[in-house]
N, C-alpha and C positions, 0 to 999 in steps of 0.2 A: 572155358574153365581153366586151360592153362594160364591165362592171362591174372587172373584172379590168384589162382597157386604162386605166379611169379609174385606178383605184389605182395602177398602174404608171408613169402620165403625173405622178400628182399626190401622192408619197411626201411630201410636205413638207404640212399644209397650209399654206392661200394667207393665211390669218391673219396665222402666223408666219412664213409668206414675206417679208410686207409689213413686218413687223417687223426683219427681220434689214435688208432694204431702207433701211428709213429708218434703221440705227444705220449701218450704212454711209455714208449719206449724209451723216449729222451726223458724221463725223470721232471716232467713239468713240474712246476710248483703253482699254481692256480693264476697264472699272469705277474707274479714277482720276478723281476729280475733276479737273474742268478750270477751272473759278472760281478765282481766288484767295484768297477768301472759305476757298470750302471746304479745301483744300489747308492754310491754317492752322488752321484746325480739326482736319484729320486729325493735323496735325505737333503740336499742344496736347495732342492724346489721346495720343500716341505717349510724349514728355515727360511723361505725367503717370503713365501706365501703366509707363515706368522709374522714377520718383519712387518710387511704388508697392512697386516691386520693391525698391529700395535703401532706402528705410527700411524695410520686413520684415529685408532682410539685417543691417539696420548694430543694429535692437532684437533679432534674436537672435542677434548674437556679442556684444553689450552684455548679453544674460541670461544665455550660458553659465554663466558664471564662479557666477552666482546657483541656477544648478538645479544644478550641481557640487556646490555649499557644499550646497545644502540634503538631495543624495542623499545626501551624507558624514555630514550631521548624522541621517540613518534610520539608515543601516548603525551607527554609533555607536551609537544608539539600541538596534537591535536587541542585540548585539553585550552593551551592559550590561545587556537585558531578558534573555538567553540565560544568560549567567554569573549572575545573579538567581535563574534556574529551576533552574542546576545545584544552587548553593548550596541553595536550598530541598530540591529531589531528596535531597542529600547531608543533609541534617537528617533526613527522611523515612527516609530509610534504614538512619538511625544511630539514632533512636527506633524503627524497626520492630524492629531487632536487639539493643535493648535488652528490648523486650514481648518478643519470642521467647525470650531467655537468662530472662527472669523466670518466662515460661511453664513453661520447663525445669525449671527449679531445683524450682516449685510443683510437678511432675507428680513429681519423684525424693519431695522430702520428703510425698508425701499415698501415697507405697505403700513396696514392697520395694525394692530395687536392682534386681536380675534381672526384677522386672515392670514396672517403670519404665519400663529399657532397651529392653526388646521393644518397651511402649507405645508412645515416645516413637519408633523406629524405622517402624511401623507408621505411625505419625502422620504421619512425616516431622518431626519437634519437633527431630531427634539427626541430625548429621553419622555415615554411614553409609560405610565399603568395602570389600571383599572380590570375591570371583570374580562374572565377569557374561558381561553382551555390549555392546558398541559397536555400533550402528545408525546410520550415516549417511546420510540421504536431503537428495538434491538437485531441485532442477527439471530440468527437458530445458536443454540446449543454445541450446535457437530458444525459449526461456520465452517472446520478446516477438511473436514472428511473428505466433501468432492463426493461424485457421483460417477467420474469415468467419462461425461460431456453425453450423456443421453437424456439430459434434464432441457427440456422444450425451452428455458428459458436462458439457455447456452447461446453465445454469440461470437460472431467472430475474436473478439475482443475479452471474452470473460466467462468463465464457466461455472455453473451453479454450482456453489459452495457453501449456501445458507446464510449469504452476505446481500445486504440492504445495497443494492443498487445505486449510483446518481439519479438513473430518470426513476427511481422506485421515488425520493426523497422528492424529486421535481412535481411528481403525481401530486403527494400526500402536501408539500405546500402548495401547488396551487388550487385542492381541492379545500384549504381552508380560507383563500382567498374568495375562492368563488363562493364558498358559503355565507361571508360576511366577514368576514374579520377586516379591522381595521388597519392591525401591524403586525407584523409574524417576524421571529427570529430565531435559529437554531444554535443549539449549543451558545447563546452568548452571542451570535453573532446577527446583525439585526438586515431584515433585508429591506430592500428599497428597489424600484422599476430598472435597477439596471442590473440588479446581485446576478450573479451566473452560480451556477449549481454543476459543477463538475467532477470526474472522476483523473484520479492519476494512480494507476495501477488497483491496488481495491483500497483504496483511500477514497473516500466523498471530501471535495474542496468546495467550499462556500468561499464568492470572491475571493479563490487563489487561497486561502489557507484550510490544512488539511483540519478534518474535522475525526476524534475520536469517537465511536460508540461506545454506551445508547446516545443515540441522536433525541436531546428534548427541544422539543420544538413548541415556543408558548406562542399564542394567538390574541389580540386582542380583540374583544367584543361579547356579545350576548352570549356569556357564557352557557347556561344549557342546551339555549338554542341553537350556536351557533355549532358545539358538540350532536347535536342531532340532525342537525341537515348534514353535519360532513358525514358522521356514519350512514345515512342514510342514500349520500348522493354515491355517486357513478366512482369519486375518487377511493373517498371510505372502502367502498365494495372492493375495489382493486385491493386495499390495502388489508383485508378483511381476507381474502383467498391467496393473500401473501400468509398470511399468520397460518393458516389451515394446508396449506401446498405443499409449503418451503419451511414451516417452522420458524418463519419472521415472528418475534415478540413484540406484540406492541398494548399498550394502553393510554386511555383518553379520560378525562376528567375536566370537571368544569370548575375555576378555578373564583371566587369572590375576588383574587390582587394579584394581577402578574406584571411582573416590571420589566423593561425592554430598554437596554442600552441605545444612544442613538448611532445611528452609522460611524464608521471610523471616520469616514471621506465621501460626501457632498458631492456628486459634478454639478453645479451651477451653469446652465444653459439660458441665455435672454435672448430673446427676439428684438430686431430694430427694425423701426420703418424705413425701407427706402428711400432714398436723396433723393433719386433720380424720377424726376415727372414724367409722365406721359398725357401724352395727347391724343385723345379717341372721339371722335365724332365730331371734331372743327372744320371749319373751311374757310 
């Protein structure tokens, strides 16, 4: 009980007692200097510390004007780097569809007419239309929401976002392949036995250029028929529990005239007979 009495008489110690004592006595003023001495010292640093502040201010409204000019002089920059790129694209483009009309022309005069046309159809080489289906898939609605990556169809590489996939796109064309279609091209872009279907970042690239959504994807052939075996096959169904899982939008329609550009670029591949004879079973 003493011990408790102690603490309870002596909540301060008698240290800082004595301390707070003698500032008392000496007339504190709450941490203000009281010298004269010191007091211009304080008022020096006070002036010097404004100084401080007003030249910062007065050297950056004296540089605006200077990082203005020099942002204007990027965007300029960029702006004639851009129009540079299209120009070049626009070369690119008009040499690629030059090789492809040469391409043509070499594939009609090296056979018949009638084998040509299939050929060159097959290939995708020939601007193709007739009866089909129209296939239009979108993303979900909330594409950018995210999920947090507990969405089963999260992968190393990409996590569910209510974004249409490369290999989703790869499914749904090659499921109207195998249903019958003759020619299939998305967005404009027409494919052939060699197109690749890939992704760069959540962009889908068809042959290397990015492709925006909705992805319309038209099919040549027996149009309702050929809309009823995709919904019905193995691919459909995938793309059927995409629209219902993930909120993938998509519709299909059988179309009387869909018209399909022909390929940009051709590889032309010929086989040749060997020179070289052999001799099997002589003596």
């Amino acid at each position: 009980m003493s011990l408790i009495t102690n603490v309870m008489d002596h909540s301060l110690d008698d240290g800082y007692a004595e301390a707070a004592t003698r500032k008392r006595a000496a007339g504190g003023t709450g941490g203000l200097p009281n010298t004269l001495r010191a007091r211009l010292v304080l008022a020096g640093g006070l002036v010097l510390a404004a100084l401080v502040v007003t030249l910062g201010a007065a050297q950056t409204h004296v540089a605006a004007p200077v990082v203005a000019k020099e942002r204007q002089e990027l965007i300029d920059r960029i702006d004639r780097e851009t129009k540079d790129a299209d120009r070049l694209q626009g070369d690119v483009d008009a040499l690629r569809d030059d090789v492809g009309e040469r391409q043509r022309v070499a594939l009609r005069e090296s056979g018949g007419s009638a084998g040509a046309d299939l050929v060159g159809m097959l290939s995708g080489a020939t601007a193709v239309h007739g009866p089909g289906v129209k296939l239009v898939v979108d993303d979900a609605k909330e594409a950018d929401s995210g999920d947090g990556g507990t969405n089963p169809r999260q992968t190393a590489d990409f996590s569910d976002t209510g974004r249409l996939r490369d290999r989703d796109l790869q499914r749904v064309v090659n499921g109207l392949w195998a249903s019958g279609a003759e020619a299939v091209s998305v967005n404009g872009q027409r494919l052939t036995a060699l197109s690749a279907i890939r992704a760069a970042g959540d962009a889908i690239l068809v042959d290397n250029k990015p492709l925006v959504p909705p992805y319309t994807v038209l099919a040549v052939g027996d149009g309702q028929r050929l809309a009823t075996r995709f919904q019905d096959g193995a691919d459909g169904l995938y793309l059927h529990a995409l629209e219902q899982n993930f909120g993938i939008r998509a519709t299909i329609s059988a179309e009387g005239d869909v018209r399909l550009p022909a390929a940009p670029s051709v590889i032309v591949r010929t086989a040749q007979p060997s020179t070289e004879k052999t001799e099997k079973g002589t003596s």
